[in-house]
N, C-alpha and C positions, 0 to 999 in steps of 0.2 A: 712587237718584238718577242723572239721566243725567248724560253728560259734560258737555256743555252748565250746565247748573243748578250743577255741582262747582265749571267755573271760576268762575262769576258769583260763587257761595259765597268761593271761595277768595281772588278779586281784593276783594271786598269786605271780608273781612276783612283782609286788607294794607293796605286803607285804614284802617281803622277803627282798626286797630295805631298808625295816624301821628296820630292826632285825639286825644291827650292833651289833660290837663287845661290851661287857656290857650294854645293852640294859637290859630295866627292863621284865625280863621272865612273870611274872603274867600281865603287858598292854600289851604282843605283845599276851599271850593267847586270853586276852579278845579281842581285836581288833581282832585274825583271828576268834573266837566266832559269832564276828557280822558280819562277811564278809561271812567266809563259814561254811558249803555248803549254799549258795544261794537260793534264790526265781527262781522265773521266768526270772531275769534278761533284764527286757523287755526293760528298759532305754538304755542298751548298745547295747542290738540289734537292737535297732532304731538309732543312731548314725552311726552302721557299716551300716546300709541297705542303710542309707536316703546315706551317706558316697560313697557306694557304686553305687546308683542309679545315683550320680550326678559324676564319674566317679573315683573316689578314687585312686588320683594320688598320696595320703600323707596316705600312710597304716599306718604308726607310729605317726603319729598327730592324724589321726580317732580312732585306738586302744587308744592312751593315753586319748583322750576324753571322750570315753569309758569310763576308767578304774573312771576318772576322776568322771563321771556324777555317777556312780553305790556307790562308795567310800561316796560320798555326799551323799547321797539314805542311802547307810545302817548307816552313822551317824547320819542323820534325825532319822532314825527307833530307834534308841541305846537313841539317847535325848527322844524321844516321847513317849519311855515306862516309863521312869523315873517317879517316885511316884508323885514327881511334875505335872507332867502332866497324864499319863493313867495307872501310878502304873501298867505296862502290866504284869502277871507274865510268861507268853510265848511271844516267835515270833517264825515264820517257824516251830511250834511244837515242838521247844526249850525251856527251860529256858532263859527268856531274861538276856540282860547283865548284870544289876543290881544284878538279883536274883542269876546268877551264880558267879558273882564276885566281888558285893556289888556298892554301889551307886557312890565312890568316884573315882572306877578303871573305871566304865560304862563313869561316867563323862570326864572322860580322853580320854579315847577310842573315843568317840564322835569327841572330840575334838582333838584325834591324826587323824583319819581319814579325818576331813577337812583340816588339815594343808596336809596330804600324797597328798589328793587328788589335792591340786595346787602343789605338789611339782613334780607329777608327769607330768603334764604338762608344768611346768617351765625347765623339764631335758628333755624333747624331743627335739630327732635328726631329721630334717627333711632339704630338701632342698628347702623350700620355708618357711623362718622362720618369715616371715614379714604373712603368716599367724596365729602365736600364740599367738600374743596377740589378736585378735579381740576371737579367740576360747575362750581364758582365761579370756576373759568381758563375753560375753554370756553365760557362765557357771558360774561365780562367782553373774551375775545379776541373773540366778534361783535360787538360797541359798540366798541371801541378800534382803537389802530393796533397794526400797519401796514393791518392791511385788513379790520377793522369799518367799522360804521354812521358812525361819526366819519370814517372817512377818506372813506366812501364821498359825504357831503357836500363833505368839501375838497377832492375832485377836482373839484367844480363852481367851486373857485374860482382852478384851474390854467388855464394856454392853452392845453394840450392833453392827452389823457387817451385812453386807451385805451376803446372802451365794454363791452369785455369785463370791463376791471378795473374799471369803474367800476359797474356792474351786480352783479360778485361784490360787490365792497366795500357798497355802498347797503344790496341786498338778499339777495342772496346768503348771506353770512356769517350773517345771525342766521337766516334758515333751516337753515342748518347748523349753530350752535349749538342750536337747540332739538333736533335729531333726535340729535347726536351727544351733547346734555345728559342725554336720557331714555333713552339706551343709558346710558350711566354709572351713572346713578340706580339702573337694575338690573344695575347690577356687568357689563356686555358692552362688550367692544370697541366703541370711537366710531367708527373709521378708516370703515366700510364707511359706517353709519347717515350719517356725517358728508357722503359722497359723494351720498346721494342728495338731502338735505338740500341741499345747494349746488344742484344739479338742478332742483330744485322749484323753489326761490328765484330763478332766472335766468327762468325761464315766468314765474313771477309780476311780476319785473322788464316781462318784455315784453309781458305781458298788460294792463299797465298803462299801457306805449308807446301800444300798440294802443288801450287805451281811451281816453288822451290826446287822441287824433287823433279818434276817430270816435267816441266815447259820446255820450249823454243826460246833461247832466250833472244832470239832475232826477234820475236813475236812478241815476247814479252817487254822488252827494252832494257831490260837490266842484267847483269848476268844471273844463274842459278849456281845450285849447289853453297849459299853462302851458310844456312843452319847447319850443313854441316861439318863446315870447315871449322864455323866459331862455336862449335858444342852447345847451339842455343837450342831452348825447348821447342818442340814442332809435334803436330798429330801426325805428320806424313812421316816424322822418323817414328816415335811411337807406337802407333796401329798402324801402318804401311798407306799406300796410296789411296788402297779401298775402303782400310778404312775411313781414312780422311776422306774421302768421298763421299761418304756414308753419314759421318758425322756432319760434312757441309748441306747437306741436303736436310738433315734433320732441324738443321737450324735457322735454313731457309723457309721450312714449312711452319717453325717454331717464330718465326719473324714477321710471318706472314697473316696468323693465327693472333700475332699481336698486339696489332694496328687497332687502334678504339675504334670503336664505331662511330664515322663521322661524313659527310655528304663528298669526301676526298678519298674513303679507303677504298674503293674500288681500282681507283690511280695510283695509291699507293701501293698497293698488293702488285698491281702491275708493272710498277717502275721495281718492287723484290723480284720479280721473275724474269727482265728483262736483264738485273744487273748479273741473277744466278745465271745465265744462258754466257753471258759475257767473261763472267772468272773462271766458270768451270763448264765448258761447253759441252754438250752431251755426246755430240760426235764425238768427242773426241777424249770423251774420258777412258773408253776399253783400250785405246790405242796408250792412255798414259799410265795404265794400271799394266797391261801387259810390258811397256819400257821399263819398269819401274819394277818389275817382278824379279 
């Protein structure tokens, strides 16, 4: 089974776990709505990789991590469209949750999916369980405060914000939970893993900028133009496109530069260059710096 097919397996059946007998049929729609089919999934396959590279003695701790860190992800995504915040009327060229099954199921949804997402880490079987809790801080510190996924929204509703911290916080953080979740899984030091993890997640943050500004948003699935509608911080408004381009590339090399030295960083380095080709594709950066000009 490739990696790809494991997590689909894996996210599936975390759902399947919440779908007991009299369960309410319209939140378990909405909830798999926002789960499947999936994005890129690049949070869980940095968990198994990093999991893996440090020798993945705990296959079912690193899966449930996984499932764990991805679960968190799409509930962020499910809060974040809400009208409250970016009124999204797509995600993944979807109807987001809201629009397909109105604000107060979306609201729930969100919020079942954080509760599934520790639930599924709280039921893992493994034979080194004095590993779980440290996995289950490290993953619970990227969604909370002071400077999770949580905070990283309520800077959007301060008057003024750092966009450095507001970028770790957003995104940043649960990329570095997932990398620094799947070194623990296999009993290795976070500290390093965690470093590059934040690395990655800042590119991704401004990849994102950068696509705000100048994407297809057929291509992209969501719509654009929304940083500048709600006056949120962005590099693409900031230093313009090239810069943002500029700076995603630095941080890509700065991401790449560091992955510890381990019998997996060759894969790793590899799966940073495959994901920079996929946000910000090369073709196609002159054509979004000269739109954008």
């Amino acid at each position: 089974m490739n990696e790809s097919h494991r997590i689909e397996e894996l996210l599936l059946a975390a759902l399947q776990g919440a779908e007991g007998p009299g369960h309410p049929p319209r939140l378990a729609a909405a909830v798999r709505h926002a789960v499947l089919p999936g994005g890129a999934r690049v949070r869980p396959r940095l968990v198994l990789a990093v999991a893996a590279a440090c020798g993945n003695d705990e296959p079912a701790l690193a899966g449930a991590a996984a499932v764990a860190i991805e679960l968190l992800h799409c509930a962020s995504l499910v809060h974040d469209d809400l009208p409250c915040f970016d009124d999204a009327p797509l995600r993944r060229g979807l109807p987001s949750v809201h629009r397909a099954f109105g604000e107060r199921l979306a609201v729930l949804a969100g919020d079942a999916l954080i509760v599934r997402a520790f639930q599924v880490l709280a039921e893992v079987r493994c034979s080194r369980p004095t590993r779980v809790p440290p996995v289950l801080a490290t993953v619970a510190a990227g969604v909370g405060m002071p400077g999770g996924i949580c905070a990283g929204q309520a800077w959007e509703c301060e008057p003024q914000v750092s966009l450095a911290q507001y970028q770790r916080a957003k995104t940043g953080a649960l990329f570095g939970a997932a990398t620094a979740a799947g070194a623990q899984a296999a009993g290795a030091e976070p500290a390093a893993w965690r470093a590059f993890g934040e690395c990655l997640g800042e590119a991704y943050q401004v990849a994102d900028d950068v696509r705000d500004v100048a994407a297809d948003p057929s291509l992209l699935g969501k719509p654009i133009g929304r940083d500048l509608a709600l006056g949120r911080p962005s590099v693409a408004r900031r230093d313009g496109v090239a810069g943002a381009i500029d700076r995603f590339r630095e941080l890509i090399a700065a991401a790449s530069q560091a992955v510890p030295e381990c019998r997996g960083a060759d894969k790793l380095r590899a799966l940073v260059r495959l994901e920079s080709e996929r946000l910000v594709p090369s073709a196609l950066c002159a054509e979004w710096m000269a739109s954008a000009a």
